[in-house]
Biopython code that builds the backbone (N, CA, C, O; Angstrom):
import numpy as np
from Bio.PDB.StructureBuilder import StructureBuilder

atoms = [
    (1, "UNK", "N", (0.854, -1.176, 0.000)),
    (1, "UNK", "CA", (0.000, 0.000, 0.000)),
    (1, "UNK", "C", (0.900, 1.240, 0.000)),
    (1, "UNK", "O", (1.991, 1.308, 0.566)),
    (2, "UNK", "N", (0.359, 2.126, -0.643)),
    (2, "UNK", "CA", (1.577, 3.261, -1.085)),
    (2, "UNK", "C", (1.154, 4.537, 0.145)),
    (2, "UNK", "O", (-0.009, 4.778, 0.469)),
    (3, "UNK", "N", (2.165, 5.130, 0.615)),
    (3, "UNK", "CA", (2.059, 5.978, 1.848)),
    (3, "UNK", "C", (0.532, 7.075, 1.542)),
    (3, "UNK", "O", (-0.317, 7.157, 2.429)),
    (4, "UNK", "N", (0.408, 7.649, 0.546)),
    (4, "UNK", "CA", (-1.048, 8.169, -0.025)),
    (4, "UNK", "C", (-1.903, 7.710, 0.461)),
    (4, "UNK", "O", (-2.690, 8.412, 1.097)),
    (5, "UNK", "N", (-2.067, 6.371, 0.347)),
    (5, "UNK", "CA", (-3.400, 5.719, 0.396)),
    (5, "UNK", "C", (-3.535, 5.483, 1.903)),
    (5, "UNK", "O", (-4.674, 5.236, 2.300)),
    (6, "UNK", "N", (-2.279, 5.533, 3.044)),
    (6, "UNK", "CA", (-2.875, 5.046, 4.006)),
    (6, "UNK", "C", (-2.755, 6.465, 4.784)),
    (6, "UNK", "O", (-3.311, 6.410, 5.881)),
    (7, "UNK", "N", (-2.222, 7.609, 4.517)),
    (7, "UNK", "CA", (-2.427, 8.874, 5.075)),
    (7, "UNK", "C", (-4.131, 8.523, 4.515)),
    (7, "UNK", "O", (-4.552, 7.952, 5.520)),
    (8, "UNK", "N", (-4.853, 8.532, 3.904)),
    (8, "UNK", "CA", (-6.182, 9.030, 3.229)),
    (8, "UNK", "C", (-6.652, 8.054, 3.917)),
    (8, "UNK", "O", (-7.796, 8.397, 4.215)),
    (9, "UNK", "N", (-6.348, 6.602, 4.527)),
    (9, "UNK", "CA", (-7.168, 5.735, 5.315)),
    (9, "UNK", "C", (-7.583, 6.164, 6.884)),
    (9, "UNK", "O", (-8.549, 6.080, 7.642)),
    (10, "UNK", "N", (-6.105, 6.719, 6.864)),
    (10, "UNK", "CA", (-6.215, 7.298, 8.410)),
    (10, "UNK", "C", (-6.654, 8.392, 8.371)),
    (10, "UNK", "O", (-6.961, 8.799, 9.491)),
    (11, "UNK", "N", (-6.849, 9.137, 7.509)),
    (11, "UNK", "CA", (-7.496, 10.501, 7.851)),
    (11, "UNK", "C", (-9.079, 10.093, 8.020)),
    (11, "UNK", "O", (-9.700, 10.414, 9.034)),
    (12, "UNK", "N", (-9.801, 9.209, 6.722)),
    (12, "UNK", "CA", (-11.417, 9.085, 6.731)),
    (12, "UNK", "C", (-11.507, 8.280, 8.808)),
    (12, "UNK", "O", (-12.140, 8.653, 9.796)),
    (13, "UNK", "N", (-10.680, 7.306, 8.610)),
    (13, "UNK", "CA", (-11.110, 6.912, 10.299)),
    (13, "UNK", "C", (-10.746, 7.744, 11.380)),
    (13, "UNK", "O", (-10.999, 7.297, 12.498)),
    (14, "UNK", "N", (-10.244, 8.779, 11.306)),
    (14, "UNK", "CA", (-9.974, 9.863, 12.294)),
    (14, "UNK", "C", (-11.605, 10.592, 12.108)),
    (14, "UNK", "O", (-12.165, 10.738, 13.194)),
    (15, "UNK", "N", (-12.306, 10.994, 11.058)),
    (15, "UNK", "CA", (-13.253, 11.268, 10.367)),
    (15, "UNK", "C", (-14.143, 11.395, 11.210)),
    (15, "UNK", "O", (-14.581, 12.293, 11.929)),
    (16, "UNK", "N", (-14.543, 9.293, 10.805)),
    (16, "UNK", "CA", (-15.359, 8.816, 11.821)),
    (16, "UNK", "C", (-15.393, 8.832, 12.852)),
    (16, "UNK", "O", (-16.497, 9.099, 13.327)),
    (17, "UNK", "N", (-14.406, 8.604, 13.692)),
    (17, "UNK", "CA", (-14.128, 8.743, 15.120)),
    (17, "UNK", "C", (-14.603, 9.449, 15.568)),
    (17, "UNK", "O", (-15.395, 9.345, 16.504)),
    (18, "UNK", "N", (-14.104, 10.769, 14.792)),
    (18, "UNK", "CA", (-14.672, 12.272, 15.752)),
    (18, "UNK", "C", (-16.166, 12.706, 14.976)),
    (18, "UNK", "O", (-16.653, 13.752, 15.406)),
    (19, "UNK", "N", (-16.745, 12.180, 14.151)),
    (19, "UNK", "CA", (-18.241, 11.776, 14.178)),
    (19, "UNK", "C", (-19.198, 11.068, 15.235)),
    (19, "UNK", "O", (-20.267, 11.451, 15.709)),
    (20, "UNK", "N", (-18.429, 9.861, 15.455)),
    (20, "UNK", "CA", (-18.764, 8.968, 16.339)),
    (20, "UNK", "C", (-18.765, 9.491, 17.872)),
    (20, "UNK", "O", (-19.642, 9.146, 18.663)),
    (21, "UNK", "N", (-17.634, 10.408, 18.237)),
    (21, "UNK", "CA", (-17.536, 10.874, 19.464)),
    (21, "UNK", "C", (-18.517, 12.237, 19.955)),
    (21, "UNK", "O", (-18.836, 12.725, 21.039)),
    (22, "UNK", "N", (-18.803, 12.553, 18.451)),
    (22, "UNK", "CA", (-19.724, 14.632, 18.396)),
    (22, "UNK", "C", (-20.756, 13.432, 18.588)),
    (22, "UNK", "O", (-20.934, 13.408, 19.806)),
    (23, "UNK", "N", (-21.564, 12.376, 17.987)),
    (23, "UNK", "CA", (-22.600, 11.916, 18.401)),
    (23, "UNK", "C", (-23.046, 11.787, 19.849)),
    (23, "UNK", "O", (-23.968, 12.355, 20.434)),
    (24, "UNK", "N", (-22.033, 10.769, 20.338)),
    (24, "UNK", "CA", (-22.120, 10.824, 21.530)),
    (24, "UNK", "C", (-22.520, 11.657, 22.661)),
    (24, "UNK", "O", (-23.271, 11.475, 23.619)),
    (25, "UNK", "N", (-21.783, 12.637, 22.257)),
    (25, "UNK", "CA", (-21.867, 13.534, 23.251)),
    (25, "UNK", "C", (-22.889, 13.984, 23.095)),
    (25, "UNK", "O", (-23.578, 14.059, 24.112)),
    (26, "UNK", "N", (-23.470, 14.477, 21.846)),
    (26, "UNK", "CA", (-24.661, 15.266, 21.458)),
    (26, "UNK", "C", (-26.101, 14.506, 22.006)),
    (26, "UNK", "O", (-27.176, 15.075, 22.202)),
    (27, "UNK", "N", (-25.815, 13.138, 22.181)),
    (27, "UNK", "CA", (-26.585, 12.128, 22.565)),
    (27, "UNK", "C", (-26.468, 12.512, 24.120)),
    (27, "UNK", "O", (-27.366, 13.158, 24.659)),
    (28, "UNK", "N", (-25.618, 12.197, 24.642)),
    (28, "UNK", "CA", (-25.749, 12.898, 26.077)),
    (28, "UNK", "C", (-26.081, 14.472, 26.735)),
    (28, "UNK", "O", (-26.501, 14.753, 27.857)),
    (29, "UNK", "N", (-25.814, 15.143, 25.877)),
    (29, "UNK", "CA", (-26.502, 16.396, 25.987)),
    (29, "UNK", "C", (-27.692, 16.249, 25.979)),
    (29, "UNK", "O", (-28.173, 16.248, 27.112)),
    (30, "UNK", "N", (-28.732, 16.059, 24.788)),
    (30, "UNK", "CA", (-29.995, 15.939, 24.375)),
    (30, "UNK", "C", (-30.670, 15.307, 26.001)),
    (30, "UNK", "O", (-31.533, 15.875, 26.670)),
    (31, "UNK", "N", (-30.058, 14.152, 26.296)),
    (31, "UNK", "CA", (-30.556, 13.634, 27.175)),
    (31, "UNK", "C", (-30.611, 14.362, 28.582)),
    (31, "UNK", "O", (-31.666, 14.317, 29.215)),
    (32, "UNK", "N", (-29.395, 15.103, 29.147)),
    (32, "UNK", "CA", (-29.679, 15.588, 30.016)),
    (32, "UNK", "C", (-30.609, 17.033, 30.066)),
    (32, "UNK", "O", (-31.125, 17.603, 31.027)),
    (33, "UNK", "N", (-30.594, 17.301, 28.912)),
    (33, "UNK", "CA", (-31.417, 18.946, 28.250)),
    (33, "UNK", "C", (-33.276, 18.227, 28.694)),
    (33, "UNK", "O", (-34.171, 18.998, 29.040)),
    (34, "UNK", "N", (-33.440, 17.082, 28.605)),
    (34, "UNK", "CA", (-34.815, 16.431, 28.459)),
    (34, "UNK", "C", (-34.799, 16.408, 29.910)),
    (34, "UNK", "O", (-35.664, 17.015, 30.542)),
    (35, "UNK", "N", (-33.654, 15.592, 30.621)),
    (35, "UNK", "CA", (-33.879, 15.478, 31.889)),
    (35, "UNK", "C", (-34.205, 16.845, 32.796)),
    (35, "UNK", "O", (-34.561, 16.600, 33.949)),
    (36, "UNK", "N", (-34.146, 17.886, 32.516)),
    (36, "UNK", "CA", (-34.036, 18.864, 33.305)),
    (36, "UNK", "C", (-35.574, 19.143, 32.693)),
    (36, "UNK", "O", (-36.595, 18.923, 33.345)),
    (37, "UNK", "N", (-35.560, 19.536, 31.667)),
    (37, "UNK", "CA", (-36.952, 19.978, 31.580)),
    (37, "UNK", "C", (-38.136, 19.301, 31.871)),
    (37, "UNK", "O", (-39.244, 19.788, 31.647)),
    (38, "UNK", "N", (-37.885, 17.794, 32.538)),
    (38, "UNK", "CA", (-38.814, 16.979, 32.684)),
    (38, "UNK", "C", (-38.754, 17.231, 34.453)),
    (38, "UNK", "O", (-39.736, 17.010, 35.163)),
    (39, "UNK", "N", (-37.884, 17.555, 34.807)),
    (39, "UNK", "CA", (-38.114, 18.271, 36.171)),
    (39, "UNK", "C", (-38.691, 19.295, 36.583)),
    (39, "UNK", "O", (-39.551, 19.182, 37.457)),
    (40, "UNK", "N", (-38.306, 20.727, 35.973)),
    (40, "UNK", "CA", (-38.709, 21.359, 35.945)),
    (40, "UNK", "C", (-40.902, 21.746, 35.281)),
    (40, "UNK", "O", (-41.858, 22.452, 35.603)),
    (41, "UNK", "N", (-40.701, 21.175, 34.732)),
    (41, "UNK", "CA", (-42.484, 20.302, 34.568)),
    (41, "UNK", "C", (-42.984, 19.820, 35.067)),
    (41, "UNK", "O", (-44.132, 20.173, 35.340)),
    (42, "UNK", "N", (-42.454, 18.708, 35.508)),
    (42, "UNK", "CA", (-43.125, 17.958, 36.987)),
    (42, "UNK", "C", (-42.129, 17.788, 37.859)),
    (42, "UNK", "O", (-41.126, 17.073, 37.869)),
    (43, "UNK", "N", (-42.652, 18.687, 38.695)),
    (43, "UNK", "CA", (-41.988, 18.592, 40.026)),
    (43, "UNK", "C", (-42.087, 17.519, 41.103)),
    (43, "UNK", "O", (-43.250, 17.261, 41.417)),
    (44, "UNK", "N", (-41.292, 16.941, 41.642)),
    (44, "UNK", "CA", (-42.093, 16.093, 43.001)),
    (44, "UNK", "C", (-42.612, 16.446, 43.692)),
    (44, "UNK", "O", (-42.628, 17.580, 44.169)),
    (45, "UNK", "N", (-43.132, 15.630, 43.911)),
    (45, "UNK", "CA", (-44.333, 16.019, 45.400)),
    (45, "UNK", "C", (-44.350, 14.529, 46.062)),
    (45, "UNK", "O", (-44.581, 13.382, 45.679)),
    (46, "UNK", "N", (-43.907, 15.313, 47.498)),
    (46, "UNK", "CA", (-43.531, 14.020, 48.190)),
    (46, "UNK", "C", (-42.155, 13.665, 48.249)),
    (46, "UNK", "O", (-41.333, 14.542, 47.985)),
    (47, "UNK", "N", (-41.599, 12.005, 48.689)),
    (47, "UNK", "CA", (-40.202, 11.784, 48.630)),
    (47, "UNK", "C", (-40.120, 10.679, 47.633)),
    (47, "UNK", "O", (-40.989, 10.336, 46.832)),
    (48, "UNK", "N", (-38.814, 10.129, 47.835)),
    (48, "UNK", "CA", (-38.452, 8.787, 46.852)),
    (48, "UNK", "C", (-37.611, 8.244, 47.575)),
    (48, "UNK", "O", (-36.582, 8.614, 48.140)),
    (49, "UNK", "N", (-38.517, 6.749, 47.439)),
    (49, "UNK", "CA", (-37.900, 5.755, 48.121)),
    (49, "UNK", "C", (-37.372, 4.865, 47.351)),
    (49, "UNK", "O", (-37.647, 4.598, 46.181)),
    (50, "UNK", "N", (-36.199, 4.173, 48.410)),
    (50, "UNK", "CA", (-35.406, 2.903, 47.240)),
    (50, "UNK", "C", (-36.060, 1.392, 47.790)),
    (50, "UNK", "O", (-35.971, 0.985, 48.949)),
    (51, "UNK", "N", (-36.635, 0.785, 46.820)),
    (51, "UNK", "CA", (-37.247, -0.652, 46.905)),
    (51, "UNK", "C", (-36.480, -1.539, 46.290)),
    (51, "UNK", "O", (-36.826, -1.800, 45.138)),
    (52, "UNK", "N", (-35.465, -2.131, 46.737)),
    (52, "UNK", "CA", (-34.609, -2.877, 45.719)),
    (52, "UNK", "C", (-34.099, -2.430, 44.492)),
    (52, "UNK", "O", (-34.496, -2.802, 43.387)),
    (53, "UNK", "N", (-33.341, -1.743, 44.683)),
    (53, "UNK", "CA", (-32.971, -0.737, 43.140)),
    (53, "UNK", "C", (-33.733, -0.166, 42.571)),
    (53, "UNK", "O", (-33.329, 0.509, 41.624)),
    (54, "UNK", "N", (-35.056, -0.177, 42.867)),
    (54, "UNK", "CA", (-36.139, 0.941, 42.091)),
    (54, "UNK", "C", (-36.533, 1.957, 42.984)),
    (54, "UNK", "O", (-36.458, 1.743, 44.194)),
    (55, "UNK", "N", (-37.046, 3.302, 42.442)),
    (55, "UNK", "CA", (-37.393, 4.580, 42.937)),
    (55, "UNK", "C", (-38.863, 4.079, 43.216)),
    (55, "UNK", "O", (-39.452, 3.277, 42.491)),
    (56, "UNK", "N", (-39.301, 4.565, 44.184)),
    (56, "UNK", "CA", (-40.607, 4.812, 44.093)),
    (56, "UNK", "C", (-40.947, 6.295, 45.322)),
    (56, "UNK", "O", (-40.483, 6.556, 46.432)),
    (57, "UNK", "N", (-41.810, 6.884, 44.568)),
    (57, "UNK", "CA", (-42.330, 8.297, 44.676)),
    (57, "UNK", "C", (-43.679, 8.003, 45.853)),
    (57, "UNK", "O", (-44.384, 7.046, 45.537)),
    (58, "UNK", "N", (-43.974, 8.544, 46.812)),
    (58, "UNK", "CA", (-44.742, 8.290, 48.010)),
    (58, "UNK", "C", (-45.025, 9.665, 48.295)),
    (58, "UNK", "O", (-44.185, 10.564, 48.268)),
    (59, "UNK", "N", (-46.370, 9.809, 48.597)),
    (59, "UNK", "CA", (-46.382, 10.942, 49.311)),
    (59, "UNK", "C", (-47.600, 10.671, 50.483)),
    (59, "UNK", "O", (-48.635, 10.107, 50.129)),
    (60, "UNK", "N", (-47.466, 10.978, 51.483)),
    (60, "UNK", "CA", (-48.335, 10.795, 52.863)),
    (60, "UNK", "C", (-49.206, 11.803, 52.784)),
    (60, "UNK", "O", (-48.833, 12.704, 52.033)),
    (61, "UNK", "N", (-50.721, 12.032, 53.543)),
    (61, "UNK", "CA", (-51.594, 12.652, 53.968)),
    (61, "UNK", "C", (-52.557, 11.958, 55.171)),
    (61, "UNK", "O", (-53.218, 10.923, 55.257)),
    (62, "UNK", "N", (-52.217, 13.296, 56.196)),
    (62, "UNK", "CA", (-53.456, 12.175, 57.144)),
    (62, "UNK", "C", (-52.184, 11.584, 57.900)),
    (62, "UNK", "O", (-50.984, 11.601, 57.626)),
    (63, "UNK", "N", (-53.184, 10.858, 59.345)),
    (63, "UNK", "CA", (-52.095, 9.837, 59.925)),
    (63, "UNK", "C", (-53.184, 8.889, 60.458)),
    (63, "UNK", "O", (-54.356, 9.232, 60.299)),
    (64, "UNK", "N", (-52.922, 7.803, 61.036)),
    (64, "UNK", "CA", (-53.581, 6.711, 61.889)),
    (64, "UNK", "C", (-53.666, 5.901, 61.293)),
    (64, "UNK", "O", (-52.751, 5.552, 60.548)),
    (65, "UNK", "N", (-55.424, 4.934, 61.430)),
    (65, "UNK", "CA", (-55.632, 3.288, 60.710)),
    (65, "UNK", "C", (-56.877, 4.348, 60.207)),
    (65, "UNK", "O", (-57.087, 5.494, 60.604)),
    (66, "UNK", "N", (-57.718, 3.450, 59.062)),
    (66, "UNK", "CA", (-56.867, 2.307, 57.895)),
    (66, "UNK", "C", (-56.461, 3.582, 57.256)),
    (66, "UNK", "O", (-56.949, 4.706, 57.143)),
    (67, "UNK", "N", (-54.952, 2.732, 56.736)),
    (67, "UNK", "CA", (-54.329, 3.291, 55.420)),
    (67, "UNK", "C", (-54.716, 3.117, 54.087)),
    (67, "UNK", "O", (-55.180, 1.991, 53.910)),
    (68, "UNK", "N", (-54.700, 3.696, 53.259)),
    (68, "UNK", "CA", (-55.582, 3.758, 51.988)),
    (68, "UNK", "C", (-54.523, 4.307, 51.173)),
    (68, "UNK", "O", (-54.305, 5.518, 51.197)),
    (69, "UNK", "N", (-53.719, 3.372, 50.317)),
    (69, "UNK", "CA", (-52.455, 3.396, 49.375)),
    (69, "UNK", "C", (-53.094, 3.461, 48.110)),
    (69, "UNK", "O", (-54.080, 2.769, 47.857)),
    (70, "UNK", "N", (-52.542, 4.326, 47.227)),
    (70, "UNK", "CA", (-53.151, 4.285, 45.849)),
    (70, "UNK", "C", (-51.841, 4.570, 44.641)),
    (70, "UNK", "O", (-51.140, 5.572, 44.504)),
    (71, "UNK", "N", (-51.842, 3.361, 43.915)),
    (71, "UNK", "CA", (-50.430, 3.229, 43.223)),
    (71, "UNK", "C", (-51.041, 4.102, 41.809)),
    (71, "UNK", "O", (-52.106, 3.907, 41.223)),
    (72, "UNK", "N", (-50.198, 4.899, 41.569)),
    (72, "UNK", "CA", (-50.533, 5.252, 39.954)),
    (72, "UNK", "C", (-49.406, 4.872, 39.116)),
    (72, "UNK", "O", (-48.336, 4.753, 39.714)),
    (73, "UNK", "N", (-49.408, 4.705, 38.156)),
    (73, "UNK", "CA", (-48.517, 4.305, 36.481)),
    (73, "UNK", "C", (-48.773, 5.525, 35.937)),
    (73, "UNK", "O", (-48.861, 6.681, 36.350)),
    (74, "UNK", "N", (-48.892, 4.820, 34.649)),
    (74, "UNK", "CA", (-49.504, 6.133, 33.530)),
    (74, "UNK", "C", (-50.761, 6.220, 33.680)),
    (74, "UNK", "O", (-51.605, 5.495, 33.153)),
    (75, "UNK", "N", (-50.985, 7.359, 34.609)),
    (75, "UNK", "CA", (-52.464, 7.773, 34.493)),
    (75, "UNK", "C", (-51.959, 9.524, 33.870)),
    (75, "UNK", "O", (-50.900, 10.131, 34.028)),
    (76, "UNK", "N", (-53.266, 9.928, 33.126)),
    (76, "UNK", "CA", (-53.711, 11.371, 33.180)),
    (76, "UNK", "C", (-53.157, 12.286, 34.213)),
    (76, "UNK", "O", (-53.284, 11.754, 35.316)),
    (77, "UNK", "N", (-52.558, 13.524, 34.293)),
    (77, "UNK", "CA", (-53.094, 14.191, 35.252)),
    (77, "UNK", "C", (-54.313, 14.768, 36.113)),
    (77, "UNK", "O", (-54.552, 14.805, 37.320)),
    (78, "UNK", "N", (-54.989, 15.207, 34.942)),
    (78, "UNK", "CA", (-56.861, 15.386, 35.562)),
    (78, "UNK", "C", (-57.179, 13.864, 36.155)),
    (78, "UNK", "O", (-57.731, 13.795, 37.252)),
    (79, "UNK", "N", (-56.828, 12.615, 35.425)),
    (79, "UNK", "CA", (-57.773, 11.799, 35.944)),
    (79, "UNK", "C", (-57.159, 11.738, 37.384)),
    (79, "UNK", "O", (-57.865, 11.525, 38.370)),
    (80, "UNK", "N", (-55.651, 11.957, 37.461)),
    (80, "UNK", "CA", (-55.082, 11.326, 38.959)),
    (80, "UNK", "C", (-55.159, 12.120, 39.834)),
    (80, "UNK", "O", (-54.774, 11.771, 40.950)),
    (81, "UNK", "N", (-55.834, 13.852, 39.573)),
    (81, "UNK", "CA", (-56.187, 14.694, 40.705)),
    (81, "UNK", "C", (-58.078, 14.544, 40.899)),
    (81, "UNK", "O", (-58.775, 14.826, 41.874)),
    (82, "UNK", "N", (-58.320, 14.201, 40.053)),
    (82, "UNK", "CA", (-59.781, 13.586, 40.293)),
    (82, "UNK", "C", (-60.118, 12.575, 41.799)),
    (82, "UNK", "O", (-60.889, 12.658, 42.755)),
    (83, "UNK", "N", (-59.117, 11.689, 41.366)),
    (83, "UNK", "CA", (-59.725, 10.346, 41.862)),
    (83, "UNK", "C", (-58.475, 10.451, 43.577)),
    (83, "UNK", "O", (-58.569, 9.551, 44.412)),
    (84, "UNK", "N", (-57.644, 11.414, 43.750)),
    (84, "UNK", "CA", (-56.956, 11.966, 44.771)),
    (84, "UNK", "C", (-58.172, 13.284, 45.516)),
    (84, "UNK", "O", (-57.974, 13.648, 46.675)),
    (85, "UNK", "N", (-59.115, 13.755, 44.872)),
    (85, "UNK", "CA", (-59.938, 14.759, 45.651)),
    (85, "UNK", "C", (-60.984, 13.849, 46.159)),
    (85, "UNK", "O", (-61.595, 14.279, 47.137)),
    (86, "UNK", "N", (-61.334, 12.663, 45.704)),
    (86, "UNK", "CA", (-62.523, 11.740, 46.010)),
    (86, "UNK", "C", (-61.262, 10.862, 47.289)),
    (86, "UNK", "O", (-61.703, 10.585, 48.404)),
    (87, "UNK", "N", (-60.184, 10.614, 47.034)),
    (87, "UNK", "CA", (-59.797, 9.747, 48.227)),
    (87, "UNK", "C", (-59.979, 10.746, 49.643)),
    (87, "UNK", "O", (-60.853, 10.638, 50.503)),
    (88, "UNK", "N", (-58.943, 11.666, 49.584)),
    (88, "UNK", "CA", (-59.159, 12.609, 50.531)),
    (88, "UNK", "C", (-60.193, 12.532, 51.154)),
    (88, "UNK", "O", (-60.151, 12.190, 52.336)),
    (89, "UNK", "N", (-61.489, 12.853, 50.482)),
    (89, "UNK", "CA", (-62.579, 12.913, 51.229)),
    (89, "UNK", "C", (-62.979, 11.360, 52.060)),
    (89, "UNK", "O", (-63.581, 11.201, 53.122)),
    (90, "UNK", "N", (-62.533, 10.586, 51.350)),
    (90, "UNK", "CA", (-63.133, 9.318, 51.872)),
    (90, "UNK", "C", (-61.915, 8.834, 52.961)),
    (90, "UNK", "O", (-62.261, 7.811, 53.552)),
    (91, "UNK", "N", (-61.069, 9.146, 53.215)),
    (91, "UNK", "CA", (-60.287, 8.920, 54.101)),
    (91, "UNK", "C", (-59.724, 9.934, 55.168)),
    (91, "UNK", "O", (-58.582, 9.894, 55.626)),
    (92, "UNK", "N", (-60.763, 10.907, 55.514)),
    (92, "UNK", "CA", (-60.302, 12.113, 56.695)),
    (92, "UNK", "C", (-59.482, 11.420, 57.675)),
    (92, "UNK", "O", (-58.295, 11.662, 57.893)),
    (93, "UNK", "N", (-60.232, 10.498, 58.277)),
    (93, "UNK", "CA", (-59.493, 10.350, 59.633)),
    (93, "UNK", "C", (-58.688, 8.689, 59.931)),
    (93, "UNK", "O", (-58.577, 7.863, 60.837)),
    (94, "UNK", "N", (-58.212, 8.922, 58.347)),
    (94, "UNK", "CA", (-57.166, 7.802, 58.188)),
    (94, "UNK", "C", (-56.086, 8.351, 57.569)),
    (94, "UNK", "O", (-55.815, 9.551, 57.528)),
    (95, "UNK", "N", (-55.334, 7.247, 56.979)),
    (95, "UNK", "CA", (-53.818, 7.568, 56.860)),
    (95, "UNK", "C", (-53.691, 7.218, 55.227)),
    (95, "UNK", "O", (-53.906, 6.086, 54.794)),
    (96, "UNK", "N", (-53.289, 8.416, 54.334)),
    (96, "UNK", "CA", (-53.679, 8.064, 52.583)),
    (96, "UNK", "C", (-52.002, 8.512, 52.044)),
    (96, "UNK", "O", (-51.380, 9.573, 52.001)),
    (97, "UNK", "N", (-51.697, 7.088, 51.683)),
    (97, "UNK", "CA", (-50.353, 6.765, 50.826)),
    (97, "UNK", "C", (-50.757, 7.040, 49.267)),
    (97, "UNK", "O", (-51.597, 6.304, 48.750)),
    (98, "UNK", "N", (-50.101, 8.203, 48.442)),
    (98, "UNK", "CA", (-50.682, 8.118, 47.390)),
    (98, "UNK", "C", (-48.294, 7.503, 46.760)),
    (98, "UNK", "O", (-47.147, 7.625, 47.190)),
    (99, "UNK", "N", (-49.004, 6.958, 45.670)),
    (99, "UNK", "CA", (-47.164, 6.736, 44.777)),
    (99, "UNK", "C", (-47.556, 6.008, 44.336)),
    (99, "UNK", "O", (-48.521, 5.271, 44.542)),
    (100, "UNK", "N", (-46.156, 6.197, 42.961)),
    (100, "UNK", "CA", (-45.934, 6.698, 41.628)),
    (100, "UNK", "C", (-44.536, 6.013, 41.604)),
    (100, "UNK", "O", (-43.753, 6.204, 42.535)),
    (101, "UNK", "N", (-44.213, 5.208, 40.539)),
    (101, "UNK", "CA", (-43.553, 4.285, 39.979)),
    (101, "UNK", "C", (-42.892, 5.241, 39.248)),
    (101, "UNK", "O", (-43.386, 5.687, 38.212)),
    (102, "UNK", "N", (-41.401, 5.751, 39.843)),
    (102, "UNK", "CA", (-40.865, 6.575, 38.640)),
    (102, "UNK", "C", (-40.631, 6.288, 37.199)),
    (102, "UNK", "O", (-40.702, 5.120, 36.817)),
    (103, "UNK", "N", (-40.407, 7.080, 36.509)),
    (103, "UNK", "CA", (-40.355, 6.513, 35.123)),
    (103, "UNK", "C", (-41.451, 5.828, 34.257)),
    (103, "UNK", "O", (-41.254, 5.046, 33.327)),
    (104, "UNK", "N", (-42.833, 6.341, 34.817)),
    (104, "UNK", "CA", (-44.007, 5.595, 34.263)),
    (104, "UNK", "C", (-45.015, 6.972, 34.239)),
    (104, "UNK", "O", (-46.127, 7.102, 34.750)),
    (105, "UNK", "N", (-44.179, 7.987, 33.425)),
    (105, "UNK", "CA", (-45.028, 9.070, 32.944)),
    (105, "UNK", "C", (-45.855, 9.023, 31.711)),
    (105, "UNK", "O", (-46.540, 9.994, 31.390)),
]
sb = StructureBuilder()
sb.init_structure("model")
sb.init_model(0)
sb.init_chain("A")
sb.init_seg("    ")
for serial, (resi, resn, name, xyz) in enumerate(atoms, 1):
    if name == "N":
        sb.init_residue(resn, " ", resi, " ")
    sb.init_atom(name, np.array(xyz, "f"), 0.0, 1.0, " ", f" {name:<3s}", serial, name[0])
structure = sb.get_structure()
């Protein structure tokens, strides 16, 4: 192979490389640019707990017996402040666990 051809080999894979590496990064940017604005949008409410390597989001109202836990996923917002103004009421003088499975927006 004549010195030409492999200056011109090594230049296209230097190329790529630093294609491959602007991706990357740009890939990690994007991602943390999402992460913030997905905070700043929904805020927590409440704390986060660790269950065996998973987050889970809890928030307390009320204290005593019975407790009345209500898990949400992907629900609505309207539907999940709906059916949180109907618990409230039905549980004054008990103890109401509401949480949220992070990452299940």
């Amino acid at each position: 192979m004549q010195p030409h051809n492999k200056r011109r080999i090594r230049f296209v894979l230097k190329c790529f490389l630093l294609l491959l590496v602007l991706a990357v990064l740009a890939g990690i940017a994007y991602e943390q640019l999402g992460r913030r604005r997905h905070r700043e949008r929904f805020p927590q409410v409440g704390r986060s707990v660790d269950i065996g390597g998973r987050s889970l989001n809890i928030y307390c109202s009320g204290e005593g017996s019975p407790a009345v836990i209500l898990d949400y996923g992907r629900v609505r917002p309207r539907l999940r402040e709906f059916d949180l103004s109907k618990a409230d009421r039905a549980v004054r003088a008990g103890l109401l666990v509401r949480s949220r499975r992070l990452g299940l927006e």
